[in-house]
mmCIF file of the N, C-alpha and C atoms, coordinates in Angstrom:
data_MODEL
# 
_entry.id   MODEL 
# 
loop_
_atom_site.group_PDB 
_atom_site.id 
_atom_site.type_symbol 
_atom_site.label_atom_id 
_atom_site.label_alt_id 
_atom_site.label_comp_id 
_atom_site.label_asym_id 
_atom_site.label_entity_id 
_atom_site.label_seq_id 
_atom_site.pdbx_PDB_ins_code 
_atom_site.Cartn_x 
_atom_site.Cartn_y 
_atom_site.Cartn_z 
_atom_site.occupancy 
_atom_site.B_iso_or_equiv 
_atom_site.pdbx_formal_charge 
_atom_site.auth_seq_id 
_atom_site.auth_comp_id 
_atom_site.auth_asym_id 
_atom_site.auth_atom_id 
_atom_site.pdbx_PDB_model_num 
ATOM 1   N N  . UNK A 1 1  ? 78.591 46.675 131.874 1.00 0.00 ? 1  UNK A N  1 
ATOM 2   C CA . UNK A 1 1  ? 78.880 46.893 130.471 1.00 0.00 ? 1  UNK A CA 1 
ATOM 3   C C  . UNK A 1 1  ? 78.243 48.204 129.980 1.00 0.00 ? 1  UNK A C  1 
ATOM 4   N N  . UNK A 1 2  ? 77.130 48.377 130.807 1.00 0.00 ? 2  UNK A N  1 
ATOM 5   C CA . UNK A 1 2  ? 76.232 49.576 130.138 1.00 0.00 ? 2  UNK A CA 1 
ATOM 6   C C  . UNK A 1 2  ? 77.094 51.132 130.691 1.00 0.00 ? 2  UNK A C  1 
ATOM 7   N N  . UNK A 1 3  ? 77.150 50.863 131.644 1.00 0.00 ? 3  UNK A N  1 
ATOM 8   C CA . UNK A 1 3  ? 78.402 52.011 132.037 1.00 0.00 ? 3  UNK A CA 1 
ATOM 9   C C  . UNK A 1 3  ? 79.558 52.155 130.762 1.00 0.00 ? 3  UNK A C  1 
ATOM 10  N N  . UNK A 1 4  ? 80.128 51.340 131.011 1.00 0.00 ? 4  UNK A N  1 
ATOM 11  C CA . UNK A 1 4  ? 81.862 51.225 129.619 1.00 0.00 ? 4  UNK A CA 1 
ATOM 12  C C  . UNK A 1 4  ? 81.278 51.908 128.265 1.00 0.00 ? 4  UNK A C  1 
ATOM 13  N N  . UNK A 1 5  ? 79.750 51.692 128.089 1.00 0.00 ? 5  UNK A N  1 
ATOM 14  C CA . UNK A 1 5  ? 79.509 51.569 126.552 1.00 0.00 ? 5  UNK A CA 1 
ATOM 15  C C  . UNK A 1 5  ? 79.074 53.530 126.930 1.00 0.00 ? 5  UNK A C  1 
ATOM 16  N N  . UNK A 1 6  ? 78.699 53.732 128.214 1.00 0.00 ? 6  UNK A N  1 
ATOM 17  C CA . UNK A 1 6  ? 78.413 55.302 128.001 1.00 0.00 ? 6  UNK A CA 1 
ATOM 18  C C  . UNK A 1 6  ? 79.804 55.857 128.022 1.00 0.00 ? 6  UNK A C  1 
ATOM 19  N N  . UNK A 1 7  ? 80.426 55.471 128.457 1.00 0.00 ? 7  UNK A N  1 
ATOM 20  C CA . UNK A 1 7  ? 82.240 55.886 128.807 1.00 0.00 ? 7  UNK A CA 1 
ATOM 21  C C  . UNK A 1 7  ? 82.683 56.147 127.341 1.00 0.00 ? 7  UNK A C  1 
ATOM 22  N N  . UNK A 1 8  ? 82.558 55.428 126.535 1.00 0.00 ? 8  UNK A N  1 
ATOM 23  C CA . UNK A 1 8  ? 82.979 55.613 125.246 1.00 0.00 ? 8  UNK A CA 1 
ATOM 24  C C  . UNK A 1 8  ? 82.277 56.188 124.144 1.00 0.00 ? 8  UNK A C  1 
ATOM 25  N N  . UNK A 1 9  ? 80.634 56.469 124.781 1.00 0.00 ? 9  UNK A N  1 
ATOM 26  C CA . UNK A 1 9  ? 80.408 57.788 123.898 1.00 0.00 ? 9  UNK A CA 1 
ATOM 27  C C  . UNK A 1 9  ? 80.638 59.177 124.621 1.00 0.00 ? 9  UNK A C  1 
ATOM 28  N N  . UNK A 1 10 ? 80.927 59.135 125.503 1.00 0.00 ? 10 UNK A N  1 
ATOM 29  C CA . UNK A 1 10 ? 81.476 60.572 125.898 1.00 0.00 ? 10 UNK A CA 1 
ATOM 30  C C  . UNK A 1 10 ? 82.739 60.857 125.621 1.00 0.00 ? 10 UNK A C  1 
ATOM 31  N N  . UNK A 1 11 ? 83.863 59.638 125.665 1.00 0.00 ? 11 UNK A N  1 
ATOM 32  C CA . UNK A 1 11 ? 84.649 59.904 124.809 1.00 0.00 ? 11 UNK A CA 1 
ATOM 33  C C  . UNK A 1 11 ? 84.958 60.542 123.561 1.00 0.00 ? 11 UNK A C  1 
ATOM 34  N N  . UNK A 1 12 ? 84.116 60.067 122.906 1.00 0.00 ? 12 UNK A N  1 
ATOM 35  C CA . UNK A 1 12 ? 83.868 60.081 121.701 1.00 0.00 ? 12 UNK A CA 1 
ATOM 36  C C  . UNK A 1 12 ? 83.108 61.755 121.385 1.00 0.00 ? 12 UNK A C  1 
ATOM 37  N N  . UNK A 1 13 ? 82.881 61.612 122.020 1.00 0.00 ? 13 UNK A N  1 
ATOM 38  C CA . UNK A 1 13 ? 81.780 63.358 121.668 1.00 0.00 ? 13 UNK A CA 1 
ATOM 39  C C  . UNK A 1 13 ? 82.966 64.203 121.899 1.00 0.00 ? 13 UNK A C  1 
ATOM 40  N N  . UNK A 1 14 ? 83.543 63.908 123.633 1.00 0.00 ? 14 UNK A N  1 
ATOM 41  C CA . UNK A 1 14 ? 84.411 64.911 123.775 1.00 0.00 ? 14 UNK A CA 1 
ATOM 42  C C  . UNK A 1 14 ? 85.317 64.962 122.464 1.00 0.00 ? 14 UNK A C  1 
ATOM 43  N N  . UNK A 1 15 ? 86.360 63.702 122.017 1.00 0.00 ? 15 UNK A N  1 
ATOM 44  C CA . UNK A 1 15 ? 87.400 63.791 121.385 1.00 0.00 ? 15 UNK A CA 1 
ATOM 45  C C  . UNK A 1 15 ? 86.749 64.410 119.339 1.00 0.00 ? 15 UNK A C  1 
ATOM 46  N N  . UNK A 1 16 ? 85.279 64.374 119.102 1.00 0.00 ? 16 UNK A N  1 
ATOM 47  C CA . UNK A 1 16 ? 84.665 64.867 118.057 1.00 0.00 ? 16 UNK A CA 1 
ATOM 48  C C  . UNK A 1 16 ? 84.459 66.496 117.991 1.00 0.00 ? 16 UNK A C  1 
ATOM 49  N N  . UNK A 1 17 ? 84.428 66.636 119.395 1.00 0.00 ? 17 UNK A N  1 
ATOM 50  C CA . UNK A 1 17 ? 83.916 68.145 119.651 1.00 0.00 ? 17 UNK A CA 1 
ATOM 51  C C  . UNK A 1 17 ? 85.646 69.150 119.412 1.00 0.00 ? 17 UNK A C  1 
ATOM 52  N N  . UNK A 1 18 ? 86.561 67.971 120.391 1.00 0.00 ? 18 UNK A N  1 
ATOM 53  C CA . UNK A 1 18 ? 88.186 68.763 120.577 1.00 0.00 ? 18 UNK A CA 1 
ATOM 54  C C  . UNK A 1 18 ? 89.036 68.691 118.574 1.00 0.00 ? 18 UNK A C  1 
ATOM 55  N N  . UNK A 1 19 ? 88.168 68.429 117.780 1.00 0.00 ? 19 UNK A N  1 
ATOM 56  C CA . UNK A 1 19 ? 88.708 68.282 116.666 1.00 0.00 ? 19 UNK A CA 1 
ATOM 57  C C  . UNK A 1 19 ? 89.401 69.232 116.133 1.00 0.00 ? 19 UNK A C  1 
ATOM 58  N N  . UNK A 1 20 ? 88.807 70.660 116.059 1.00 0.00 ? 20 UNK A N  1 
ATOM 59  C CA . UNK A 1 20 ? 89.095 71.782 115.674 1.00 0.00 ? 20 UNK A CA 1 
ATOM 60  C C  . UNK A 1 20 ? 90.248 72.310 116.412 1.00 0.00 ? 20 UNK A C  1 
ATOM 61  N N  . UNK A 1 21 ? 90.410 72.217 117.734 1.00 0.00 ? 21 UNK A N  1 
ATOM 62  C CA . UNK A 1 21 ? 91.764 72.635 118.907 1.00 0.00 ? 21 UNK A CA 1 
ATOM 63  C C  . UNK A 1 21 ? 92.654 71.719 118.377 1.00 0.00 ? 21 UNK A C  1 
ATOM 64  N N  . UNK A 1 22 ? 92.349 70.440 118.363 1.00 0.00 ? 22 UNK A N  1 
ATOM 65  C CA . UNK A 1 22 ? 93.342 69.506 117.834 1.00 0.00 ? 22 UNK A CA 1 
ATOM 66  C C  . UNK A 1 22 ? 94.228 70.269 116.341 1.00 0.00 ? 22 UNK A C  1 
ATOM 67  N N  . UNK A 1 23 ? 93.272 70.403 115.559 1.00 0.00 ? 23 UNK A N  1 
ATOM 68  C CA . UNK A 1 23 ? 93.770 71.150 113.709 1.00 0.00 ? 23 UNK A CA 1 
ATOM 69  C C  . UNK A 1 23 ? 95.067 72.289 113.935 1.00 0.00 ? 23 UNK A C  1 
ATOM 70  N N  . UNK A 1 24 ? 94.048 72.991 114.817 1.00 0.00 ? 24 UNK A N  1 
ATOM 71  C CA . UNK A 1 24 ? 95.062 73.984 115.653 1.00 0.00 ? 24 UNK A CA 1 
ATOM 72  C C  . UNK A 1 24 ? 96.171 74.034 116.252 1.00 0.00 ? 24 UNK A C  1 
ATOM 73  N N  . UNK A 1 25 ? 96.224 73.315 117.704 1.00 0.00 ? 25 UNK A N  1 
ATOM 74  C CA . UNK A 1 25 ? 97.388 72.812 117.931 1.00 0.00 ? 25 UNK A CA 1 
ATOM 75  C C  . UNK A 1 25 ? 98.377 72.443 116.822 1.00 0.00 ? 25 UNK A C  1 
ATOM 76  N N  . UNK A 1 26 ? 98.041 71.340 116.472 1.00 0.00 ? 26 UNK A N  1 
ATOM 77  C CA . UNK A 1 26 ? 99.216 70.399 115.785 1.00 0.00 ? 26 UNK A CA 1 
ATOM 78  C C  . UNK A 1 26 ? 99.426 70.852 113.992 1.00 0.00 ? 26 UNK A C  1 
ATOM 79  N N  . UNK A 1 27 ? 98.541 71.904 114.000 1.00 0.00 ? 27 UNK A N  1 
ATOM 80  C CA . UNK A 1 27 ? 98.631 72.701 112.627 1.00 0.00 ? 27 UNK A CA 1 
ATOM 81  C C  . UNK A 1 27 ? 98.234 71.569 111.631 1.00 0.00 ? 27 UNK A C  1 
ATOM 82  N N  . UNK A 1 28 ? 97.359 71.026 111.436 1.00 0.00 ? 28 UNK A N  1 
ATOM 83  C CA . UNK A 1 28 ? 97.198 69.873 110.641 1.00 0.00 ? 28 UNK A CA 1 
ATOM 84  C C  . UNK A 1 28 ? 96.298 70.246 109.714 1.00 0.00 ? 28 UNK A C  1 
ATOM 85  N N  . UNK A 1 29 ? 95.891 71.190 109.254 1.00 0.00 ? 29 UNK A N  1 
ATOM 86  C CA . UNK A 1 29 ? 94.966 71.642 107.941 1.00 0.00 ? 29 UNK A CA 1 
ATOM 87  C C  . UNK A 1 29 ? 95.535 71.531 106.625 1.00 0.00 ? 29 UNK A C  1 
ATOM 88  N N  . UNK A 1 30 ? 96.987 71.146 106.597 1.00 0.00 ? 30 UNK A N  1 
ATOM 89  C CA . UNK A 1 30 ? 97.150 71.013 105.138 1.00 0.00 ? 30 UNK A CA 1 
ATOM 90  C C  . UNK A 1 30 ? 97.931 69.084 105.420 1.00 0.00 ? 30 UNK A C  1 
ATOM 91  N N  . UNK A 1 31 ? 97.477 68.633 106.180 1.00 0.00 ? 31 UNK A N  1 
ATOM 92  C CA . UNK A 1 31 ? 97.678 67.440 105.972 1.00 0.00 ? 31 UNK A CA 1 
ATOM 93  C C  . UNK A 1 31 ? 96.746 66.696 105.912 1.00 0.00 ? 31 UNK A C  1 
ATOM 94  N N  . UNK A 1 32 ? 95.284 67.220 106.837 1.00 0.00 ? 32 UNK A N  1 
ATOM 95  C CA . UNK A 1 32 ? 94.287 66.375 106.824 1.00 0.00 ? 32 UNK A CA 1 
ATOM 96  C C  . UNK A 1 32 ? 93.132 67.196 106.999 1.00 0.00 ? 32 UNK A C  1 
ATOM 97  N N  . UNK A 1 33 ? 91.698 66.619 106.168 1.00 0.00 ? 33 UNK A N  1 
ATOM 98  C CA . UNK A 1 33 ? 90.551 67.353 106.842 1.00 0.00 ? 33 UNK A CA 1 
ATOM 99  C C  . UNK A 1 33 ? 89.933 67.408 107.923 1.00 0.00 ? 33 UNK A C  1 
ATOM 100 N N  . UNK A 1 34 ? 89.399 67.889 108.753 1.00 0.00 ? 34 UNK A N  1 
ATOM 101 C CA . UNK A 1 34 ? 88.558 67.911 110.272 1.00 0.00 ? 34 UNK A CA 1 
ATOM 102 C C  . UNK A 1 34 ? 87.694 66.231 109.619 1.00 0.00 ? 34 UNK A C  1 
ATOM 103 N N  . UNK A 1 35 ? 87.164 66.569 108.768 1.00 0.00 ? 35 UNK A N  1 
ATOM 104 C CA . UNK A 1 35 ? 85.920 65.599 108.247 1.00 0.00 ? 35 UNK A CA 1 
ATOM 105 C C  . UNK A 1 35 ? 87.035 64.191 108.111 1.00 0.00 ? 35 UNK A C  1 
ATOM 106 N N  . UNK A 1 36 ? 87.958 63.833 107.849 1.00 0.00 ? 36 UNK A N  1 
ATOM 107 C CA . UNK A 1 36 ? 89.141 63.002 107.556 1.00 0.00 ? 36 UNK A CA 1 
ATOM 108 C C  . UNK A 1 36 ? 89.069 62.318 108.922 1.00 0.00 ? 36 UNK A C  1 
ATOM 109 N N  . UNK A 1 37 ? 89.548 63.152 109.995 1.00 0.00 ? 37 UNK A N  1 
ATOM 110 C CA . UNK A 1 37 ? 90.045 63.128 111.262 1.00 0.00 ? 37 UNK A CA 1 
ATOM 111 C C  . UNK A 1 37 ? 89.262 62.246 111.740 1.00 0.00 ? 37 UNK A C  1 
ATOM 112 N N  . UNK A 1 38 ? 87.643 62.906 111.782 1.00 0.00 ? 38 UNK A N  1 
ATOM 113 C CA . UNK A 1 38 ? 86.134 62.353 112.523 1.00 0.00 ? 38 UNK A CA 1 
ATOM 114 C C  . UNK A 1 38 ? 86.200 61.045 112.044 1.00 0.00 ? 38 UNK A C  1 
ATOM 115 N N  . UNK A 1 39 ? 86.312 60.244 110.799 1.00 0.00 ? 39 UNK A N  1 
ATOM 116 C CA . UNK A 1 39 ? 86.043 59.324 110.206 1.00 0.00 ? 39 UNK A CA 1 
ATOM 117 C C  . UNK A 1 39 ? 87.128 58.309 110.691 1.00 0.00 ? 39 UNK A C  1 
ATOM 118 N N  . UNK A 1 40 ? 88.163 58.790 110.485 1.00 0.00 ? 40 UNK A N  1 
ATOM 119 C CA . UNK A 1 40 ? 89.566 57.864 111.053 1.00 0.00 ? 40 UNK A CA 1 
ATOM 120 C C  . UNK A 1 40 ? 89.121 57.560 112.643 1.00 0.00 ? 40 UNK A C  1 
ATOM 121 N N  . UNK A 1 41 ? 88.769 58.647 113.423 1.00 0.00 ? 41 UNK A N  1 
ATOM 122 C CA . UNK A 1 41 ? 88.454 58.078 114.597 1.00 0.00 ? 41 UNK A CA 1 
ATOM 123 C C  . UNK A 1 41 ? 87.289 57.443 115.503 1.00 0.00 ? 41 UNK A C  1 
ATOM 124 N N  . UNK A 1 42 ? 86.150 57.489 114.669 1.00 0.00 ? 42 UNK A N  1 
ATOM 125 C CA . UNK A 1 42 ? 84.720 56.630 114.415 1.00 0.00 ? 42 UNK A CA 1 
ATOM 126 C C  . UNK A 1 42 ? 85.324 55.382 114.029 1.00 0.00 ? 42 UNK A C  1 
ATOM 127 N N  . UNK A 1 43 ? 85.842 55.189 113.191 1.00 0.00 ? 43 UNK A N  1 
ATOM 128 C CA . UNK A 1 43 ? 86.565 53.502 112.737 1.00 0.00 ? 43 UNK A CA 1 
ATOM 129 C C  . UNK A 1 43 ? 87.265 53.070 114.055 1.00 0.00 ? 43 UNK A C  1 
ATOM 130 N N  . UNK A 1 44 ? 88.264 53.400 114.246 1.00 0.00 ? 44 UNK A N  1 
ATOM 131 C CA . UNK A 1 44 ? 88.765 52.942 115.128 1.00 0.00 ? 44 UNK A CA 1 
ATOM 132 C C  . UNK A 1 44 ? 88.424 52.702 116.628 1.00 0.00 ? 44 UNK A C  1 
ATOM 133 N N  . UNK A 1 45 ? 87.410 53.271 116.855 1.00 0.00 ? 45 UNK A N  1 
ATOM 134 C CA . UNK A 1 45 ? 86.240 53.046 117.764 1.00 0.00 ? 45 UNK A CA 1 
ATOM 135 C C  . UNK A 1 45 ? 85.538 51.792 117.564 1.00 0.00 ? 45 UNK A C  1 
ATOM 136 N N  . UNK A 1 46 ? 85.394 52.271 116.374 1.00 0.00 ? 46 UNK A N  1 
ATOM 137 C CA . UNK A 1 46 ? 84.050 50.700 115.648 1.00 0.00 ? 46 UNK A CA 1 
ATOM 138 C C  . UNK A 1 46 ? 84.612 49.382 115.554 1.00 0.00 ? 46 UNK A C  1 
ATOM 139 N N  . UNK A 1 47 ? 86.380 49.849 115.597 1.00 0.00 ? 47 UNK A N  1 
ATOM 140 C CA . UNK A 1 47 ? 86.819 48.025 115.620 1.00 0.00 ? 47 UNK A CA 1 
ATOM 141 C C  . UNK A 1 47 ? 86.413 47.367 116.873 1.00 0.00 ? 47 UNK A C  1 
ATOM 142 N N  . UNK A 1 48 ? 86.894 47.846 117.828 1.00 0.00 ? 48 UNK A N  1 
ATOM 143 C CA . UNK A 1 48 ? 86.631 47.860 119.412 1.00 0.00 ? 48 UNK A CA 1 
ATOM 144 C C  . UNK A 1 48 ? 85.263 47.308 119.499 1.00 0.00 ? 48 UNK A C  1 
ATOM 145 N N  . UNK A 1 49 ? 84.379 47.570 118.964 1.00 0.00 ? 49 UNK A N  1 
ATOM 146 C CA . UNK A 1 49 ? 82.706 46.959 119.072 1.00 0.00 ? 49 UNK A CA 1 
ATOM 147 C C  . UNK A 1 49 ? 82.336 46.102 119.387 1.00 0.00 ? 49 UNK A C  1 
ATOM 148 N N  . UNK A 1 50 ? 83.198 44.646 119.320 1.00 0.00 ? 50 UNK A N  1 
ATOM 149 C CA . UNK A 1 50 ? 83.101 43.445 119.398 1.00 0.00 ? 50 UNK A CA 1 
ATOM 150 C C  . UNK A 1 50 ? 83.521 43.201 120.921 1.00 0.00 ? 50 UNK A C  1 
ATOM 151 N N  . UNK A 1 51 ? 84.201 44.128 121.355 1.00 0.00 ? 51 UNK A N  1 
ATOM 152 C CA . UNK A 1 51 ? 84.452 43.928 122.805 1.00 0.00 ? 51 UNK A CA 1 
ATOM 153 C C  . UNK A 1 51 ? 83.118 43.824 123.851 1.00 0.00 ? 51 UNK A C  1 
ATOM 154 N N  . UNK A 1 52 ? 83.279 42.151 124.615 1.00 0.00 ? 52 UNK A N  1 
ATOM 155 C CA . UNK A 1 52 ? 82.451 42.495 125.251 1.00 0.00 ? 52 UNK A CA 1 
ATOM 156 C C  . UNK A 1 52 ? 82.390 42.231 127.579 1.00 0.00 ? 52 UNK A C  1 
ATOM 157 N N  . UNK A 1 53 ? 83.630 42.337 127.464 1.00 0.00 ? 53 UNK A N  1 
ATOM 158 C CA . UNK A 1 53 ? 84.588 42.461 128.676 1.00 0.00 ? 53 UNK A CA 1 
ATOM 159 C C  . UNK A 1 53 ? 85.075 44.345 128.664 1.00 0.00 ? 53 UNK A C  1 
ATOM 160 N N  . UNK A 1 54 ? 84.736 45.026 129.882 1.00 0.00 ? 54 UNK A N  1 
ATOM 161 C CA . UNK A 1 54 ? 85.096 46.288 130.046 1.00 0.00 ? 54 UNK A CA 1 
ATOM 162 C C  . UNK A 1 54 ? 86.479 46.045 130.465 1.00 0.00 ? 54 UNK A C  1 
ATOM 163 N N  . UNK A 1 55 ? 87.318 45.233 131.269 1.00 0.00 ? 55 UNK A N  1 
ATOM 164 C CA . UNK A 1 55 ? 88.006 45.427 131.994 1.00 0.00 ? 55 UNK A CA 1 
ATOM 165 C C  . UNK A 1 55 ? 89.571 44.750 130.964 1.00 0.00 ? 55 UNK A C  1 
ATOM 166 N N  . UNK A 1 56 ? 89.146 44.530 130.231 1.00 0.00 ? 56 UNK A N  1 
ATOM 167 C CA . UNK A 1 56 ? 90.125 44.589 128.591 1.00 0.00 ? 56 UNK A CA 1 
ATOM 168 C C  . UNK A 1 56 ? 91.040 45.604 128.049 1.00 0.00 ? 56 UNK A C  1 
ATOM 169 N N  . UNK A 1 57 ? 92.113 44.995 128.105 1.00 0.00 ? 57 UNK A N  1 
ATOM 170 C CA . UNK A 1 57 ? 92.822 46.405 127.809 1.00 0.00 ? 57 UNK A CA 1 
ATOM 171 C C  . UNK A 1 57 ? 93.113 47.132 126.586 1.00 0.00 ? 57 UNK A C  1 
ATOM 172 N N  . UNK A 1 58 ? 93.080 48.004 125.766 1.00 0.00 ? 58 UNK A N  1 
ATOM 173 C CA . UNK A 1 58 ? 93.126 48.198 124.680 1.00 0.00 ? 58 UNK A CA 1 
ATOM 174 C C  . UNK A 1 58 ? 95.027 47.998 124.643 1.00 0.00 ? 58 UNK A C  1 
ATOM 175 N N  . UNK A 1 59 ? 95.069 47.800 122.685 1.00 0.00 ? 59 UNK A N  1 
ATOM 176 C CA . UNK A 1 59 ? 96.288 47.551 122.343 1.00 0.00 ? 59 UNK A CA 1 
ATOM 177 C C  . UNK A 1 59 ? 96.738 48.642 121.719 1.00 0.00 ? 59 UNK A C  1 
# 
């Protein structure tokens, strides 16, 4: 479990850090803020929390 739970903060850093390439790419500065983005995808992380089986598949 302690493995899965580091798996998903590196996730997480990486996909916090790729925010700005993301804005870029997909031109998203007049639809949403960077700060918007971070928050939407911290939540949706945080539902997941309760998981306590790694081998679970997300929906």
């Amino acid at each position: 479990m302690e493995a899965a739970r580091k798996r998903v903060f590196e996730f997480f850093k990486t996909v916090y850090r790729s925010i700005p390439t993301f804005m870029d790419i997909y031109v998203l500065d007049d639809v949403v803020k960077p700060s918007q983005l971070r928050s939407t995808i911290a939540s949706e992380i945080r539902k997941n929390a309760h998981v306590t089986d790694p081998k679970v598949p997300s929906i």
